[in-house]
C-alpha positions in Angstrom: -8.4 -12.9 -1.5 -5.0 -10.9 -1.8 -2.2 -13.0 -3.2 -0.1 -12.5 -0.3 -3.1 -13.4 2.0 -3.2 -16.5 -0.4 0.4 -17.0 0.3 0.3 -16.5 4.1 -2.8 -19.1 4.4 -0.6 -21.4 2.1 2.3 -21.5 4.4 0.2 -21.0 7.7 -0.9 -24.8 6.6 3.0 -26.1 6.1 4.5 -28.4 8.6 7.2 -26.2 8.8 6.3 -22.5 7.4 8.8 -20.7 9.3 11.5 -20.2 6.3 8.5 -19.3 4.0 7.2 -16.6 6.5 10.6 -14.6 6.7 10.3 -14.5 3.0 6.9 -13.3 2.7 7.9 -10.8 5.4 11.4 -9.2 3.6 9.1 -9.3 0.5 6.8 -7.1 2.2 9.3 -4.8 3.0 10.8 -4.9 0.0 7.0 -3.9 -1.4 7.9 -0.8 1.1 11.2 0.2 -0.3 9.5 -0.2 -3.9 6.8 1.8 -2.8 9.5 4.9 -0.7 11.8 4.7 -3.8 9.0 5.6 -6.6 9.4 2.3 -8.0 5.9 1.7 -7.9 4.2 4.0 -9.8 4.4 1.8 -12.8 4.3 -2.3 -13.4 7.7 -3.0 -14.9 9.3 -0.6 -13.0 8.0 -2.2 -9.6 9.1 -6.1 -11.1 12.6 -4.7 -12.0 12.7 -3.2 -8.8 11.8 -6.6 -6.8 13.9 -8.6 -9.0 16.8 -6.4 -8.5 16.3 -6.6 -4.7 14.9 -10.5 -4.1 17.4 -12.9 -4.2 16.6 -15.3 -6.8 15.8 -18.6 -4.4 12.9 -16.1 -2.6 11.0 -15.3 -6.3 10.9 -18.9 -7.3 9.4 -19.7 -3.4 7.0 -17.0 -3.7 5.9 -18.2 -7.1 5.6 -21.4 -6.2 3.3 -20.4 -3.1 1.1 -18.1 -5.1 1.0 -20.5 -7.8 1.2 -18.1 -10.7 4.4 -16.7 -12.3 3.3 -12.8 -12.5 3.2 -12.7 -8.6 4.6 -9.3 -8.9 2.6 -8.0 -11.9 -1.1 -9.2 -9.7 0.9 -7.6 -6.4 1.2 -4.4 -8.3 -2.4 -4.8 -9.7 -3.6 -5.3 -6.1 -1.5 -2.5 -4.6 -0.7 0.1 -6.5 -2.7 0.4 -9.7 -5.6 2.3 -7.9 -3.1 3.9 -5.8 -1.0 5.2 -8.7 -3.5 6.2 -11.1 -5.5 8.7 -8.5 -1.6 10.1 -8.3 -1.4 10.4 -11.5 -4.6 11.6 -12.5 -4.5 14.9 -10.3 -2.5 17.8 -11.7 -2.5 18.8 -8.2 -1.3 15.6 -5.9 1.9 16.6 -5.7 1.9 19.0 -2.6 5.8 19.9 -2.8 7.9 19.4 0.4 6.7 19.3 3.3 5.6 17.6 6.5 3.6 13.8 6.0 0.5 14.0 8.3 1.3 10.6 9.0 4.9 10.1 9.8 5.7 13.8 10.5 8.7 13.6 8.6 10.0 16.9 6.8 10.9 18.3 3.4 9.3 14.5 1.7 7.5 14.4 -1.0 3.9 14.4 -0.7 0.8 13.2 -2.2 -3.3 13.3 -1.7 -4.8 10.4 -0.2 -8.1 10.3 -0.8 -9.8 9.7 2.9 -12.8 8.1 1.0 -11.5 6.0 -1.5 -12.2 7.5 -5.2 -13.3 3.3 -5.9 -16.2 3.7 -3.3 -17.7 7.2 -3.8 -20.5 6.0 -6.3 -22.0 3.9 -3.7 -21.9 6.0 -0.8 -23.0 8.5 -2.6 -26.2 6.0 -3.3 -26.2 5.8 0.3 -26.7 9.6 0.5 -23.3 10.8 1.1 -22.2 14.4 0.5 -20.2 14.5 -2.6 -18.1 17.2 -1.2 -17.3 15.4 2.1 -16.1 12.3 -0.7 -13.7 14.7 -2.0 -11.2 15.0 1.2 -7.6 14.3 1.4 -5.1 14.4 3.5 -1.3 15.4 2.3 0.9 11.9 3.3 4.5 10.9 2.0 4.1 8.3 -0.3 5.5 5.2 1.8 3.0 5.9 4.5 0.4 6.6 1.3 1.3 2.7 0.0 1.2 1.7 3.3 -2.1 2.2 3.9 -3.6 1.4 0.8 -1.6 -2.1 1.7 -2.8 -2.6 5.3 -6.5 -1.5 3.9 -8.8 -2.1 1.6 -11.1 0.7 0.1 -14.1 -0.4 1.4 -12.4 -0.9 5.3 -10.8 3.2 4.4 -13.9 4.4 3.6 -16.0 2.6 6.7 -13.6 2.3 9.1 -10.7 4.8 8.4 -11.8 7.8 7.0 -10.1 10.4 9.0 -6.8 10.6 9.6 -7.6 10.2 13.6 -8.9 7.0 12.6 -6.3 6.2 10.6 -4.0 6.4 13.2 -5.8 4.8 16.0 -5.2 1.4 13.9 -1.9 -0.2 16.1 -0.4 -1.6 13.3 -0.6 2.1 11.2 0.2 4.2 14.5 3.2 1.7 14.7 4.2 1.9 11.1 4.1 5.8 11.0 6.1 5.6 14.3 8.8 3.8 12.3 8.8 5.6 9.3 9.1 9.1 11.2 12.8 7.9 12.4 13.7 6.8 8.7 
């Protein structure tokens, strides 16, 4: 289990979780700022980043909820370490400016997001996938690229949401890339 789905299930069982939800939820945004400001690509630059934004009184509530004091560092773990290091890896991911698939928003920044999860190509391949078919991308900004490694895991992208048609037919991605293509 995620440790926001942790947290959620934690204050879903509260008397009185309303206060703790609009925290979880402006820290989930604040994941998206992290993530449209680059602030991600590393672990201390994405905990400076959600210090500097949090107020003080929501880190300690979120701390207390997840029950461990390196929320941020197993958030970034969760998120972004899979996510950053395909990025990373390939001399190629960055695509220049140009148009998000996603979002449809010009002249951003754009990286490869791997329609079958890098993490899951060993054991489709053992369930006779083509290796070539394992290698397709799709050239996404990189807030709607964090966003759907955050609404997905890789095995749900890779047997559920492997083309970008498919992608998009999710409500709560359609809606996100809706909202993100007026930012």
């Amino acid at each position: 289990r995620t440790p926001i789905a942790s947290m959620r299930t934690k204050v879903a069982s509260e008397s009185c979780p309303s206060e703790h939800d609009v925290w979880l939820d402006l820290f989930e945004d604040t994941i998206a700022l992290a993530v449209e400001d680059g602030s991600s690509r590393d672990s201390s630059s994405f905990v400076a980043y959600m210090q500097e934004m949090l107020p003080l009184e929501v880190m300690n509530s979120l701390e207390n909820l997840s029950g461990s004091s390196s929320v941020l560092e197993d958030i970034w773990m969760e998120r972004f370490s899979s996510v950053e290091s395909e990025v990373l890896e390939e001399e190629d991911s960055f695509l220049g400016d140009k148009c998000c698939v996603m979002c449809e928003r010009d002249n951003v920044r754009l990286t490869r997001h791997h329609l079958y999860p890098r993490e899951t190509h060993s054991a489709l391949i053992k369930k006779g996938a083509e290796k070539v078919k394992l290698q397709e991308t799709i050239p996404v900004c990189g807030m709607c690229h964090g966003t759907i490694h955050r609404f997905f895991t890789n095995n749900e992208l890779s047997a559920e949401y492997f083309t970008l048609d498919r992608l998009m037919s999710n409500e709560k991605m359609y809606r996100f890339a809706a909202w993100a293509s007026k930012q």
